[in-house]
Structures are given as C-alpha cells and as structure tokens.
N, C-alpha and C positions, 0 to 999 in steps of 0.2 A: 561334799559327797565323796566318800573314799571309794578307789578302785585296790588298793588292796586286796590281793587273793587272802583269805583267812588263813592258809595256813603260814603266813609269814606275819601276820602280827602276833604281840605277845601269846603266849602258848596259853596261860589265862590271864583273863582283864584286871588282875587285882583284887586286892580284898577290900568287902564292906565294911571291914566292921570299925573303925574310925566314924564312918558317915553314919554308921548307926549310935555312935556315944553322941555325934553330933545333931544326930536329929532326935533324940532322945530327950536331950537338956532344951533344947528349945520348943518341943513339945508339951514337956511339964511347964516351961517357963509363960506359953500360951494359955495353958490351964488354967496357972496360979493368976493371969490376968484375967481371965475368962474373955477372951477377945477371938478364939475359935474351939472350933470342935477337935479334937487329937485326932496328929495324923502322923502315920508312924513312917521310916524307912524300913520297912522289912529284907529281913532274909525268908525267903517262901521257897528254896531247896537246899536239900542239904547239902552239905559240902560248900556252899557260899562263900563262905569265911575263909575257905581253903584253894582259891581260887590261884594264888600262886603257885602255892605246892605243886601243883599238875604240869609246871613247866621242868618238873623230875622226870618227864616222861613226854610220849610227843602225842597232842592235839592238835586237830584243826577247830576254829569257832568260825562261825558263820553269823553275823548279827543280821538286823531286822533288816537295816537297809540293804545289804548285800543281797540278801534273798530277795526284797523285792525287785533288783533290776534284774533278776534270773527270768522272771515273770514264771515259776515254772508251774504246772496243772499237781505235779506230784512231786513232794516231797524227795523219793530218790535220786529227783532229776540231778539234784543240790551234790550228789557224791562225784561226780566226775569232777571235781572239784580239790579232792581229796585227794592224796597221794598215795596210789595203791589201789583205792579204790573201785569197784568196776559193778553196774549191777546187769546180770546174766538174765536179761527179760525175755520170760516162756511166751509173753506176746497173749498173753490168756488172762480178757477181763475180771476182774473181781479174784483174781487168786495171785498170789504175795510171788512176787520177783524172790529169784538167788540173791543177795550179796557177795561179794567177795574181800576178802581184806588177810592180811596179813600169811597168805597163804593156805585160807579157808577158803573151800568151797560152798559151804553150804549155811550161811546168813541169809536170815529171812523167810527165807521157806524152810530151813530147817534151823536148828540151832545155835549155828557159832557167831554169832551177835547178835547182843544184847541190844534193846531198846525199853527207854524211859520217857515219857510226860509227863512233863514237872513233877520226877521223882518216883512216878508210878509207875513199873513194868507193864510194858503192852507185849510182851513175848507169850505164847500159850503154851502151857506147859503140853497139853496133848491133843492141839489138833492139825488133822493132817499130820504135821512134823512136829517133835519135841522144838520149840524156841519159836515157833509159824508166830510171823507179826507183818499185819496188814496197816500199811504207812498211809491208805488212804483215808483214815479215820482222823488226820491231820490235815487243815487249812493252810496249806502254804504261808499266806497272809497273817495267819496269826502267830507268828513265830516271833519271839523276841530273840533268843540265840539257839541257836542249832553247831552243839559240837559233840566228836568223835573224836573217843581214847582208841588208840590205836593199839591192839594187845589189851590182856587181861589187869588190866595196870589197876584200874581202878577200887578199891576197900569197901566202896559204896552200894555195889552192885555186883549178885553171885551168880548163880547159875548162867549159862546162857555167853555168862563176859569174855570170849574165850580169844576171839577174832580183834573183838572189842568191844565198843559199846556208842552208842547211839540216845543223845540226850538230847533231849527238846524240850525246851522253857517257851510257853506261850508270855503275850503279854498280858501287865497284870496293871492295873489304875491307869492314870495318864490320860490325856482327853487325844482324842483321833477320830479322824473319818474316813476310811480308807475302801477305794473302788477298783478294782482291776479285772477287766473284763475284756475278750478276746474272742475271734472267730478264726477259723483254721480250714485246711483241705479234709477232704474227708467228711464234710458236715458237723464239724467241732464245735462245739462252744462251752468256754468255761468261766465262769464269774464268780469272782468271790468278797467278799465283802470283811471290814475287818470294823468294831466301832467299840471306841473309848469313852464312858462317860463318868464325869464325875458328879455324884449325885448332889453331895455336900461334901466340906473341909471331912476327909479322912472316910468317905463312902463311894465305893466307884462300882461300874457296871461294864465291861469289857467281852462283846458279842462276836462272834465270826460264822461265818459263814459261807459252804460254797456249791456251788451245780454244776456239775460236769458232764457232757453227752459226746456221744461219736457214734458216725456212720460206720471207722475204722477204715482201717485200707486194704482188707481182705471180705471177699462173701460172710454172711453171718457175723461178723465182729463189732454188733453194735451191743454199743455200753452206754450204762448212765447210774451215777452215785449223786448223793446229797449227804452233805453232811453240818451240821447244828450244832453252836459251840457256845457257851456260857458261865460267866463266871460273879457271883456277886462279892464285894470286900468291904469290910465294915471296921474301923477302928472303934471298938467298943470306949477304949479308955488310952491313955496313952503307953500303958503295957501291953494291953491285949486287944487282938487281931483276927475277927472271924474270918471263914469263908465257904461260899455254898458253890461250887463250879456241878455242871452236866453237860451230856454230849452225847449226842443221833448220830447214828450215821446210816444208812441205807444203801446198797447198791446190787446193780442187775446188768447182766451180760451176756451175748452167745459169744461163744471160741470156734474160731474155724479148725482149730487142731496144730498140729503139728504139720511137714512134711519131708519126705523122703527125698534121698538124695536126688534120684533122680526126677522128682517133681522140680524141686530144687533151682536144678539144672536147666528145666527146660520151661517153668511156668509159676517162679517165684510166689507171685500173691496168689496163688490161686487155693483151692482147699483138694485134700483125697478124697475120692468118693467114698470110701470106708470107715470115712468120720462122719459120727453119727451129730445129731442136735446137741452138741455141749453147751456149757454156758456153765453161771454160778450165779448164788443168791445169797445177798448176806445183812443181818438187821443189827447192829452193835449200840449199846444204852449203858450210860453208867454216870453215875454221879458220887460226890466227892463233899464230902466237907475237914475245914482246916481248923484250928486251933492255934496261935502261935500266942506267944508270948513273952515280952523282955524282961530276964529274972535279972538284970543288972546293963549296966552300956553294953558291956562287952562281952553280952551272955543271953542266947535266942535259945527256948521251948519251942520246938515245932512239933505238933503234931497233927496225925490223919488219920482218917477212916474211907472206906472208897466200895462201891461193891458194883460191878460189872452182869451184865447179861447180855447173850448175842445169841444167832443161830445162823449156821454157816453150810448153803449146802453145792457140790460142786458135779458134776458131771465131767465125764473124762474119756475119749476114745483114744486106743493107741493098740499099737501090732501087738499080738500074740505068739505071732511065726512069721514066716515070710510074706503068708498071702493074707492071714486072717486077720481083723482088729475086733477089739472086744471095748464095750464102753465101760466103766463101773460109777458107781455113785457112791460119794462121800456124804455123810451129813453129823453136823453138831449142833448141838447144844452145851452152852458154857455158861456157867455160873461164877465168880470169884469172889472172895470177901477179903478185903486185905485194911490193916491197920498199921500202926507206925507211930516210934516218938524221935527225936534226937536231938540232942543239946550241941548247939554251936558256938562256938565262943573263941575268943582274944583272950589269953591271959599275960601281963608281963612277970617275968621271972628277974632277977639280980645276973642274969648272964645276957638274955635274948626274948624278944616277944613270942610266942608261942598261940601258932593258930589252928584250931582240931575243930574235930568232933566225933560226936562218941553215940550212936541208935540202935535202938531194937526196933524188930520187924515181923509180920506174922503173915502168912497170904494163905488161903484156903481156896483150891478150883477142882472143881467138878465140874466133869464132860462128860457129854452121852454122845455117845459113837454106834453109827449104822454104817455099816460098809457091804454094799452087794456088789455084784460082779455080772457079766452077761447081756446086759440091760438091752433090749431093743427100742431107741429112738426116747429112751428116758421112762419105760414100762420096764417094771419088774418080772423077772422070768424066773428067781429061784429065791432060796430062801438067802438071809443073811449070812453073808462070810465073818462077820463080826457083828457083835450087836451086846455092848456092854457099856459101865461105867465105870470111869477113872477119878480117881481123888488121887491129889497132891497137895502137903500139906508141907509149910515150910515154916522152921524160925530161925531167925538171923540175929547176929548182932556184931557191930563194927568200929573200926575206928579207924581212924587217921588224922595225924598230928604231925608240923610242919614248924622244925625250929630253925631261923635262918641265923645263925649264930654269926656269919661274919658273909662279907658280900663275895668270900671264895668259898664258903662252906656253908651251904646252907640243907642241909639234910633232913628227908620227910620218910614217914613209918606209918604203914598200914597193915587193918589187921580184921580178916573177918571170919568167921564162924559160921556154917550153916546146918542143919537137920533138918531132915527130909522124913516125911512120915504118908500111908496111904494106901488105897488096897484100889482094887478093879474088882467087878461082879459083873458076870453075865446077864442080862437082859431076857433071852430068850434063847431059842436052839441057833446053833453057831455052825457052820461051814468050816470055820479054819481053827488051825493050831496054834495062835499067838497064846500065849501062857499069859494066867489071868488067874491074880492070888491077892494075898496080902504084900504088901509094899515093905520089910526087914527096914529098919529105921537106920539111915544112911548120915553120917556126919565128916565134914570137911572144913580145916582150917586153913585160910590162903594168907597167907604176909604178903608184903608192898614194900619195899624199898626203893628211896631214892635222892640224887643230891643232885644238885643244880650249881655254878658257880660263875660269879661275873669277872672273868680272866680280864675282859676288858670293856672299857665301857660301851665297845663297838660287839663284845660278843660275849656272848653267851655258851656254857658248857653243860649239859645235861648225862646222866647216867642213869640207869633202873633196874631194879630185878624185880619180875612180879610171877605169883602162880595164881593159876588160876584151876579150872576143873568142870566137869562133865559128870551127870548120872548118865545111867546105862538110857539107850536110845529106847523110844517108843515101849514098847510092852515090856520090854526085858526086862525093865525095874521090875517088874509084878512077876517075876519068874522066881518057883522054886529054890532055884539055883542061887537066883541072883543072892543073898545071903551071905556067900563069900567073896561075892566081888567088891574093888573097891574103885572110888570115883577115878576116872578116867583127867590124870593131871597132866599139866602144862604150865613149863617154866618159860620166860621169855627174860632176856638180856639186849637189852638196848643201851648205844652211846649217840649222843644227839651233840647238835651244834647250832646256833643261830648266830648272825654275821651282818651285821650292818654298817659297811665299811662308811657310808657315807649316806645322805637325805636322798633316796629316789631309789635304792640298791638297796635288795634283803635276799638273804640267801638264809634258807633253812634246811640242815641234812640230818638224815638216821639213819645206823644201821643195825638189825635187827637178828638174833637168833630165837627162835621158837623151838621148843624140843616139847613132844610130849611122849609119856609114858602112861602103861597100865590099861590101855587100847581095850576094849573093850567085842571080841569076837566072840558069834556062834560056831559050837561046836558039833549039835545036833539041836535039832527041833526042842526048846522049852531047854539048851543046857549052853552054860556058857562061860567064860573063861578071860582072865587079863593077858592079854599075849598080844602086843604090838607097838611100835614105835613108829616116829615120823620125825624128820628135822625141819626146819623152816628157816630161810634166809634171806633177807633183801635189804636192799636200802632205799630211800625216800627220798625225796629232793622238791622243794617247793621255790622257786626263786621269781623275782617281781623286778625289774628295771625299768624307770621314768625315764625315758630316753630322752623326752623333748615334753616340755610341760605341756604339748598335746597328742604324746603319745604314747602309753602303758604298754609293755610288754610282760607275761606271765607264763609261767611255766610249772604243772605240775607232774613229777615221777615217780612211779613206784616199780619196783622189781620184787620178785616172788618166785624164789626158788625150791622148790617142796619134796624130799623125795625122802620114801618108808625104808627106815632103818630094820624092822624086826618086823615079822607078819606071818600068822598063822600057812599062809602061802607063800613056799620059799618063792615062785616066782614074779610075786610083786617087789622083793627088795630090791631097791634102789629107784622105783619103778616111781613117775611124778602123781602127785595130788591129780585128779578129774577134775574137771572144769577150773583150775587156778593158769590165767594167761602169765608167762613168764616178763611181762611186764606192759604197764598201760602208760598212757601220755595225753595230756589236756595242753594244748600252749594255744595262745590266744591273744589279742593285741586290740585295743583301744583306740582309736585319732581321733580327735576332735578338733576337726581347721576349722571349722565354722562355729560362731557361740550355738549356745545351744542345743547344738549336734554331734552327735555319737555312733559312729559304726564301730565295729567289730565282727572279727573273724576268729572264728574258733575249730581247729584242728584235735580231731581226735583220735588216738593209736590205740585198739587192746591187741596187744601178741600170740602168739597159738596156745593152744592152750590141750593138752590131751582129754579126748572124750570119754575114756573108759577108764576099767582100774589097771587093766594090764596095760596100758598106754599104744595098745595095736589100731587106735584111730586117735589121730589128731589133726583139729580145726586148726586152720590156717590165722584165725583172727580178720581184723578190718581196722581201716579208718573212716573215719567221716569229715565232712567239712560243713561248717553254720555259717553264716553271715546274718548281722543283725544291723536294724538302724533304729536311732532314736529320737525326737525330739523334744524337748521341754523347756515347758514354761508355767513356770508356777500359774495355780494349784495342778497341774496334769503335765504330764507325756503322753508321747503316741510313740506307739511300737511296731516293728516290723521284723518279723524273722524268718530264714529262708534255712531247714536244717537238712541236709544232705543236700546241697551245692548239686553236685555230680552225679544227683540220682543214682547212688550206687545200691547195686546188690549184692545185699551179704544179712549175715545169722547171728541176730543178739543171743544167741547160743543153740549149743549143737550136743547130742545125748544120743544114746542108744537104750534104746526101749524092744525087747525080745528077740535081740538081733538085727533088728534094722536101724540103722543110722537117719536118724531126722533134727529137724532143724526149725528154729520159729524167723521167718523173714523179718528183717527190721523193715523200717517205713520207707516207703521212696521219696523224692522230695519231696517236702511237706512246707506251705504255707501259712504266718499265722499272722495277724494284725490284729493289733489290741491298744488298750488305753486305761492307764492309770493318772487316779485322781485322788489328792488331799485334801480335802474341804475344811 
C-alpha cells in the first residue's frame, strides 16, 4: 500500500501503448485458437499514449488507492493535496465551491479550471458562472486516477484550462467490491459503494454509487444528494470496443447564508436574521456511448457521443446596503450534446519513437436562464431580471506529440484550435440590461511546448511554455460590441525539477510565471473593450521523506503571487488578485508502531488572501489540524477521524457583498468513524 503523496511520483504513469501491441497479439492468438472470447487492453482517454509527455510540465496524479484512504464525502476534499491548491468553501449546500490554483481566483464556480470525466467536460458554459462545475456528480469511490495540470498546459482541453484543469478517469472492467460507509457529527452519513463485474472473457459491468446527508453545523444547513453511476464494456471482436456508461445525480439543500463581521465575531455558527429560506435544488442525467477501435498495435480510434440534461435552481440572500438584504433566485435548465473522435498512437521513426495524438471535437449547450430578484421567503414579487436562452456552440481540434529523442532531450508539441459560435434570445419581458444578440463567431489557437530531460538518473529536469485563453465572461459574448474583442490570453513559463536522491526522499519543485493579456473590461452598459493585464508567480514544492520504515513524512507548497500590470482603473495597478491566499501548506505524517495500525496528523496553512479588487480588506487566513486513526485487516479497515483538533474558528472564505464584509464559518470539530470493505 503506497503512502506516497501523488505529487512526487512520476509526473505521468507511462505509456500504454507497448501493452496494447501486447495485448493485442494475444488476443488475436486466443481467437485463432478459439479458446476465449476477445478481450482488449484499451486506451479509453485521450491522451493515453502520451502519458509521459506531461512530465514537460507539472502534475499531480492521484490513484485509486490513494483516494480511498482520504475516505473523503467530496471530491474537492482530494485538492489540499495539491500544491497551490486551495478550495474557498461558500459553506452553501448544493452550489460549486471557488477553486484556487495558479493564482486564480475563480475555479469552479466561475471559470479558470477546467474539469473532465473520462474526457468529457463537466464545466457549464453559462450557468450561474461561465466554467460553473459541480464535483458532486462524482463518486469519490469510483475514481481510478484523479490528476491536475497545473496552468493552461494541456492541447487536449480548451476553454475553461486557464488555472488548469482537473481530470478524472473512473474505473473501467476489473472485478471489485468495494464499501465505504461512515457516520459523523452533525447527523452525517455518507456511503458509497463502488462494484466491478466481469460478465464474460472481454464484457464487464462497473456500478458506483453514493448517499450523502447532513444535519450540518449551522441552523438550516441540512443537505442530501444521491448519485448513480454506470457503465457497460463489451469487446465486440478483438479490434473493436463498445460502451454504454449513465449517471443520476440528485440533490437538495437549505443554506444558512453568509455572515457579517460582526456576527462573526461574536456568534460564528449562527445565521443573520435577514437571511431568508435559501437553499438549492439540482437533478443532472446524462449518458454516453464509446466506440473504440485498434486500427493497428500501435494505433487506437476512439470515439464518442454524450448528451447531458440537468436543472439547477438556487436561492440566495445577501446585503444590498448596510441594513437591507435582498434574496434573488437563480434557475436552469441545460441541455448539451457533444461528440468526439481521436486517433492515438506509437509510431517509431529511424531517429526516436514518437507518441501523439491528433482529435476533433464538437459540443453544443443550451440554457435557459431565469433570474429574479426581491424574493420574499422564495415567493415571487416582480417580474424577471433576466429571462433568456443561451447557446454555445464549439468545434475543436488538437494535437500533441512527444519525441523523446535522447534521455537529455526529450521534447513535446501541442497544438489546439478552437470556434466558438451562438446567439442568446430573450424569453419574455426582462428587468435588466445584460446584452442578449447573436454570438460573432470567435476563434483561438493555443500551442504547448515542452522538454523534459534525465540529468541524472536521480533527477529529473522539466521546462514549458503554454497559452492558453478566455471568451468574454457571462453575457458579453452575446454583446453587440463584443465583435471586436479578442479572446482574453494567457501565457505561462514554467521550469520544474524532480529529485530523488535516494529510496524513501523525493522532492518535487516549480516555478511558475503566468502573464495574461487582452483582459476583457466594461466600458458602459452592453459596450466593451480589451484593456488589462495581470502577472502571476509562484513556486510549488511537494517533498515526501521515509524517516523510519514506520514513519512518512509529507509536505505539500504552493505560493501565489498575483498583481494587475494594466487596468481600465489606474487605481488597481499593482493592486493583488481577490480571494488568491499568498500561499497554502498541507504537511502531515504517518507512524505505524503497531501492525496494522495507522495514525496520522495533518496540518493545514492557507495565508491571507485580499477580499476585494482595491485590496482595502484583507483576510487573515487559517490553519487547521486533523488527526486520523486506522485499522486494518483484510477484506476491511475501520476509521476514525478528528478534523479541526482545536476547535478553531475561522472563514473558508471571506467576500464583500454591497459593502458589507461577510464570511462562511468553516466546521468546528467534527467527528467521523467509518469502515471500509473489499469483498
């Protein structure tokens, strides 16, 4: 069982495609005996093949086992992990956490990372936020790898990749039987289930599953989601590869709100009286089928078709002035239809083996958007502030290809293309002024560079240059105006190092410039303009030391320095990024004196961070402390975890909403014991 923090093993796990010539030839050689059914080695995402390339640039991976001893309910949990990382929780059931990374602000509820499922972007183009991606439509438990490109680095994925990007590979065949199921303070209970079956030689059936409840640890903060995960695989022949996957997800919640400083101060968990009944409500369904096929050993056809429906509605109280708070309600509906091909392949060349791949892409989503304002207790008082449809309509195509010509020079090239097409229409009579047209057909070419080199057999030397880019935020695409604006780009330079001086010692470091240009400011109502810059700097640091073959120590770093070179307002230059803490810290330590047994203590730093854009408030930050214990004995463990030690109080983040400063309290100590089982 590796204790391994992910980001100090290899940057990627290697390429397939060897095992694919190999499972290939003995697949046919099966046939030709007739002694089984064909059953293939697949590549089932793209970029597979190219799994070394990616150590041009810096990832963390996360594998199956890893994540299962996080035990974690949500998926974000898995980022403090990461170097840089940080997620900024509004503490508000059923609606998408901030991310942070690379010296973004706004991942997850808004745009600047990207996230995929096996390939498929769960980012929404327009709701709530340009890039809104809800992580709870994900099974912890069904995760076979979970990595994050850190920056726009990636050729595979456009829009959205800016911070970076966020990959999840579920598990695919394989027989398993996997239980994890827990109770906690607050009234918690979460169970999720994870099940592998193989039907016959080259047919498998691979289900997940999970339920999640809470009392919460504020008035009103009770939630509950489910979610239903399926996937059928069929080796039709020994080239070709069906697959039929779907996935439910359901959940429901009230929000106690926000509070003010001075609640804050004197009655942390408690709620404002002038927060009304919030909550959120959200129903997500979509199903997927695959197509793969091997046109030679060393040469995979993948293709897809995918088509999503959801409806997502939120309620929301917060200040309007000093005294008054107003609630409004959010509501969508989202439709999306996306399809996809990409050839992956090995080829050897008379200098070097050569490992790429080359796709086309198409995604189509429609939203319908209600937005009122006023709301008394979730009752309508006025007409709609908004009330229209959005289309966005996208096609792609990409490459990247990775020649490692000598073990000092091994150089990879990325290259992707996107257009953007799609109009908005009003619904009905409208309240507000957001500009609502036809969508000027927008196109962006982003290149990837990168080398990698083995100085020594103990280390490793990486370099990168990548751009990436931004449409205009929320409505502005559909503005008259918009016409002559162009996508909102970002270059990033990174030099990387990894160090493994000796068996038990790894040290992983990066450090990073982000610069973007072509900013994207209003000028007046429905008129807008490129005018702004921003720099971005930090370095990363992941390091793991085996002190004592029963004791792990881990440390992960990230720093984030962010401040506006150029801006429509000369008084913001120089002035920091909103909500990006100047740097976060995870370290944490392992002992095991007793067989079988496992504690751990885990320490966590995020640093202050400025709450506004003129940086005239800024949070102070926090740490926390966990302590966890384990036992096991095959097929199960029993768990115990104790997350903030010290009961302390403090603000998984802090925002200014109409002049008032408010805050979402994080948890007080919180208990949880559970039990996971392999059958």
């Amino acid at each position: 069982m590796s204790t391994c923090p992910p980001a100090l093993r290899k940057t990627i796990a290697g390429t397939v495609c060897a095992l694919l010539s190999h499972a290939a030839v003995h697949a046919q050689a099966a046939a030709d005996a007739g002694t089984a059914a064909p059953q293939l080695r697949t590549v089932d995402v793209k970029g597979e093949t190219l799994r070394d390339a990616a150590a041009s640039y810096s990832t963390t991976t996360l594998h199956a086992e890893e994540i299962q001893q996080h035990h974690v309910s949500q998926t974000q949990d898995l980022f403090r992990n990461v170097p840089g990382m940080n997620v900024q929780n509004y503490q508000l059931s059923g609606v998408a956490d901030t991310i942070v990374l690379r010296g973004f602000g706004g991942g997850g509820h808004g745009g600047d990372l990207g996230v995929v499922l096996d390939g498929i972007p769960l980012n929404e183009a327009m709701s709530h936020a340009d890039g809104y991606v809800d992580f709870n439509v994900i099974v912890p438990l069904e995760i076979e790898r979970l990595r994050v490109f850190r920056g726009p680095v990636s050729a595979l994925y456009g829009n959205f990749n800016r911070a970076g990007l966020v990959a999840v590979e579920t598990r695919k065949r394989g027989e398993y039987r996997d239980l994890d199921v827990s109770i906690g303070s607050h009234g918690t209970l979460d169970a999720q289930a994870a099940l592998g079956l193989r039907i016959r030689d080259g047919e498998y059936l691979n289900l997940a599953a999970q339920h999640y409840r809470t009392d919460g640890f504020r008035a009103q903060s009770q939630a509950e989601r489910t979610t239903l995960a399926g996937r059928w695989t069929k080796a039709v022949t020994p080239a070709l590869e069906i697959a039929l996957s779907a996935r439910l997800h359901q959940a429901d919640g009230d929000n106690p709100g926000y509070v003010t400083a001075a609640q804050f101060a004197r009655d942390p968990y408690g709620r404002d009286p002038r927060a009304m009944n919030d909550g959120a409500e959200k129903h997500f369904g979509t199903v997927r089928a695959d197509l793969n096929y091997t046109l030679a050993p060393d040469l995979k056809l993948l293709t897809f078709a995918y088509a999503t429906r959801q409806d997502f509605t939120r309620w929301f109280s917060r200040p309007a002035n000093a005294t008054a708070w107003r609630q409004r309600e959010e509501h969508y509906d989202r439709d999306v239809f996306g399809a996809g091909t990409s050839l992956n392949g090995r080829s050897q060349t008379a200098f070097t083996p050569l490992n790429w791949v080359l796709g086309l892409e198409t995604f189509r989503e429609s939203t319908d958007y209600a937005y009122f304002d006023d709301l008394v207790q979730r009752a309508r008082t006025a007409g709609a502030v908004n009330d229209r449809t959005s289309k966005l309509n996208s096609l792609s195509a990409f490459t990247e290809i990775e020649a490692p010509l000598h073990r000092l020079f091994k150089p990879s090239l990325g290259l992707r293309w996107d257009r953007f097409s799609g109009s908005c229409e009003k619904n009905g009579a409208e309240t507000g002024a957001d500009p609502c047209g036809p969508l000027n057909k927008l196109t962006h070419t982003s290149p990837k560079l990168g080398l990698r080199s083995d100085v020594l057999p103990e280390l490793e030397l990486r370099a990168s240059w990548a751009e990436g880019f931004a449409l205009p935020n929320t409505f502005a695409k559909y503005a008259l105006g918009a016409a002559r604006l162009d996508p909102n780009v970002f270059r990033q330079t990174e030099v990387g190092a990894q160090w493994k001086p000796r068996p038990g010692i790894s040290l992983d470091v990066a450090a990073y410039r982000l610069t973007s240009s072509d900013e994207i400011r209003t000028v007046a109502p429905g008129v807008y303009e490129n005018y702004g810059e921003t720099r971005r700097t930090g370095v990363e640091v992941s390091a793991l030391w085996a002190a004592r073959r029963d004791l792990d120590l881990s440390l992960t770093y990230g720093s984030a320095n962010s401040e506006v070179t150029s801006n429509g307002n000369p008084a913001l230059v120089g002035k920091r990024v909103a909500a990006v803490p100047r740097y976060t810290a995870t370290a944490s330590a392992a002992w095991s004196p007793v067989a079988n047994w496992t504690g751990t203590v885990t320490w966590r730093r995020v640093g202050n961070y400025a709450v506004n854009a003129d940086n005239s408030i800024v949070y102070g930050g926090y740490n926390t402390l966990d302590l966890g214990l384990t036992y096991r004995a095959q097929p199960y463990q029993v768990y115990a975890t104790v997350a903030n030690v010290t009961d302390k109080v403090y603000a998984t983040s802090a925002s200014v909403i109409g002049g008032t400063q408010l805050f979402a309290p994080g948890a007080p100590r919180t208990l949880k014991v559970g039990v996971q089982m392999q059958f």
